[in-house]
N, C-alpha and C positions, 0 to 999 in steps of 0.2 A: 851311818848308812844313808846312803841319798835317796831321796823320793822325788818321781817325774813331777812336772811343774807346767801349767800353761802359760806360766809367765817367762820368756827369758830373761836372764841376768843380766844387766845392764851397769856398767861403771856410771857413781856419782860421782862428781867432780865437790871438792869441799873446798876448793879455794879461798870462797865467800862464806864460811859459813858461823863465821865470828863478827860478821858488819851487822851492824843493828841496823835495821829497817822500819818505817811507819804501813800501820794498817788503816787505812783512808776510808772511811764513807762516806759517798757521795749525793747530793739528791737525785732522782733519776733525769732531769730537767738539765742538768751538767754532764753526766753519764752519756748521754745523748748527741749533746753539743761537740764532746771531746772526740765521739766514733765518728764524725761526720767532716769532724777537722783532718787538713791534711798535714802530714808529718812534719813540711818545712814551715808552721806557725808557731809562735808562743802562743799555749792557750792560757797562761794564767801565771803571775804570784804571788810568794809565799812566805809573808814577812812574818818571823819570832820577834818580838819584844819581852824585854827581859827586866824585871823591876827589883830592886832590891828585896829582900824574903819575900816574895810572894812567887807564886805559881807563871812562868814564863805566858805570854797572849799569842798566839797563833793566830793568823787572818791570811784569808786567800781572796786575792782579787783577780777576776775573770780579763781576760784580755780583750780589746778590742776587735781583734780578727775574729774570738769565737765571737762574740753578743752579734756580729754579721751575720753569723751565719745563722739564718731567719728565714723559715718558709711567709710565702706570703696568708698574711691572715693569724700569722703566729704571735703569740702577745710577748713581749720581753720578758727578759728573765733579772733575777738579780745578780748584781756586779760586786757587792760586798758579802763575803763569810767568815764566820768565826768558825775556829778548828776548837772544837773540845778535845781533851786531850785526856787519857786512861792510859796509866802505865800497866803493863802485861806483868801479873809475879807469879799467879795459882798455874799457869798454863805455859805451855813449851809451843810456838808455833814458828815454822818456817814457810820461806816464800819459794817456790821453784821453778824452773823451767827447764820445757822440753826442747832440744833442737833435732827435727824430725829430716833426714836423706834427701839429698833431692834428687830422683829416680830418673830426670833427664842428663846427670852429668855424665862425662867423657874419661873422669880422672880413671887412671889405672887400677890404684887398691878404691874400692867403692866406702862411701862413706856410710857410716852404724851411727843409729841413734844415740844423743849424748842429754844426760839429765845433769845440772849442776841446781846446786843450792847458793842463792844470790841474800841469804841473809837470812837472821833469826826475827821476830818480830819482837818489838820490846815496848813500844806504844801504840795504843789504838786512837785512831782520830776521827771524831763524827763533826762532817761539814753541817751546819746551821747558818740560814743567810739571815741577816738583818731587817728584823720586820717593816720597812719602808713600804710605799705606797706600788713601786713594781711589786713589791713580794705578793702585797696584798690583793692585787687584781690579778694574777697567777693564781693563788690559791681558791679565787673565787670564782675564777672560769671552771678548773680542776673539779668544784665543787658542784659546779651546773650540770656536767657531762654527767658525773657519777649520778647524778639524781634523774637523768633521764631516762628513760624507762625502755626495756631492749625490746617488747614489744610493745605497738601502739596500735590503736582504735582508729581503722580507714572508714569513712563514709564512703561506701559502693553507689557507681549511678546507675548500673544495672545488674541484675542475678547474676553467680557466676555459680555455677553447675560443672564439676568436677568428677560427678559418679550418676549412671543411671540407676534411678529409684525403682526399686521392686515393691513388690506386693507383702513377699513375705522372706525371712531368709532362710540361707544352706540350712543351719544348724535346728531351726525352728521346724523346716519341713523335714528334717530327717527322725529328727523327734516323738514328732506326729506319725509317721510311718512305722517307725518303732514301737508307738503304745498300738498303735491298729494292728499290729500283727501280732503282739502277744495276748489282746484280749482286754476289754475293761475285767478288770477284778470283781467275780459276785461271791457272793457268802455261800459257801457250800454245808451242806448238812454238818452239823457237829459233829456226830460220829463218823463221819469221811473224814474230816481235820483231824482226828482224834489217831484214826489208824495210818494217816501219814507223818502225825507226829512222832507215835509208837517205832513205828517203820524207822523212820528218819534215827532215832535215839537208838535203835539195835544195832547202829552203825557207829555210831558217837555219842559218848556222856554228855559235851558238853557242846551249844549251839549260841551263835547271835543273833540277835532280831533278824538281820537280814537276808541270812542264811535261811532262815524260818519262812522269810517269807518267797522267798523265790521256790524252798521246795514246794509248801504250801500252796501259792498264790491266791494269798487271803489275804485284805485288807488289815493293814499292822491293829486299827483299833482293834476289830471284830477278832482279830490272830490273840493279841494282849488278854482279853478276858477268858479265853480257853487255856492260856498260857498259866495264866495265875489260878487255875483249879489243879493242873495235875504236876506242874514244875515250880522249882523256886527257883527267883533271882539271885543269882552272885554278887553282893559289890566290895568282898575281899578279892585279894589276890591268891591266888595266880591267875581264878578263873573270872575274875570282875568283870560286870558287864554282861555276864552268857546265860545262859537257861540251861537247868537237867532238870530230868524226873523226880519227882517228889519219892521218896523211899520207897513207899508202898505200890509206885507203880513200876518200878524198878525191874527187870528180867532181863538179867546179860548174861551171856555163858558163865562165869567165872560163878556165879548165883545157883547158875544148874548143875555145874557139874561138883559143885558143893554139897550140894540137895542130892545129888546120885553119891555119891561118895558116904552120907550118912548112912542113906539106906541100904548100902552093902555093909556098914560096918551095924548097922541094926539087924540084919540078916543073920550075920556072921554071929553075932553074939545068941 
């Protein structure tokens, strides 16, 4: 059974796909040189030496035409590399390429994107230059930059004034506004706390400080020590954190129609 797809199907081409290829890295300082070079230069070669049982030497030497190609102010680079050499066996990797239509042509049948496989990778190679005297004043300009710092400390010769200074701000005077219209907090009689506490509890078992105090509006210290005569603290769960009525102050319906439920059944008997 088929299932739609956002990708269309596209023919690879396998022609190439038994040529063993190298996987090359390069330092970024060569990487550079090579995008900048034009197609018709040698930018570099690439001599194997091969010794009797020992492991074959690989060296790349950089071309004349790239080491030209030099902004001014730009420090040299290095012209000798050794290729380390890692052969691929735990991993499967191949190289590919895309050849994408080109949407200006004239041809009759229009040409479709074609992807061909130009080889398996079977050695990895890491370029390393030769610590000489270029390498080394390369590495220690490379080394100046990184250490300079992205922001720096200017000495101004005169104020620079960016925002006009206020007195006071939005959020401060809204604030302020805010506590003016609800009142500074005063301590009201205990027994006024008391029956807004009552009150407040006939409605719900269980309450948070802040709840408390907004019905209230009593100062949390002065709310706290009325709190701790007729409620207890929770700090199990479920209700952790909250305040009820201490037992004996206790009167919720389910309480009274308890208490009326005996007494018909004391009637009755």
């Amino acid at each position: 059974m088929s299932t739609s797809s956002s990708h269309a199907e596209k023919d690879l081409d396998l022609a190439n796909a038994d040529r063993g290829v190298w996987l090359v890295k390069v330092p970024k300082y060569i990487a550079s040189k090579w995008e900048k070079a034009p197609g018709s230069i040698e930018v570099a070669k690439l001599r194997i030496t091969k010794h009797f049982k020992q492991k074959a030497e690989v060296t790349l030497k950089l071309s004349e035409a790239v080491l030209a190609l030099k902004e001014p102010g730009e420090h040299d680079i290095p012209k000798q590399h050794k290729l380390d050499v890692t052969t691929v066996i735990q991993q499967t990797l191949g190289v590919f390429s895309h050849l994408t239509p080109n949407n200006n042509s004239d041809a009759i049948v229009p040409e479709t994107e074609k992807l061909f496989m130009e080889g398996k990778i079977v050695q990895k190679l890491e370029c390393r230059p030769h610590a000489d005297n270029t390498y080394m004043k390369l590495k220690l300009e490379s080394i100046k930059k990184a250490s300079i710092p992205q922001r720096q400390v200017q000495q101004l010769q005169r104020a620079v004034q960016n925002f006009k200074p206020v007195s006071d701000h939005k959020h401060n005077i809204e604030y302020a506004e805010k506590k003016k219209a609800e009142g500074k907090k005063m301590r009201d009689d205990k027994d006024v706390v008391l029956d807004m506490l009552f009150a407040a509890f006939e409605k719900h078992q269980y309450y948070n400080i802040k709840d408390l105090v907004k019905i209230t509006r009593q100062p949390v210290v002065y709310l706290k020590e009325i709190l701790n005569e007729v409620c207890n603290y929770n700090l199990k769960n479920p209700h952790r954190n909250m305040w009820e009525l201490k037992p004996e102050y206790r009167h919720y319906k389910n309480d009274k129609l308890t208490n009326t439920e005996m007494n018909k059944n004391n009637d009755s008997d």
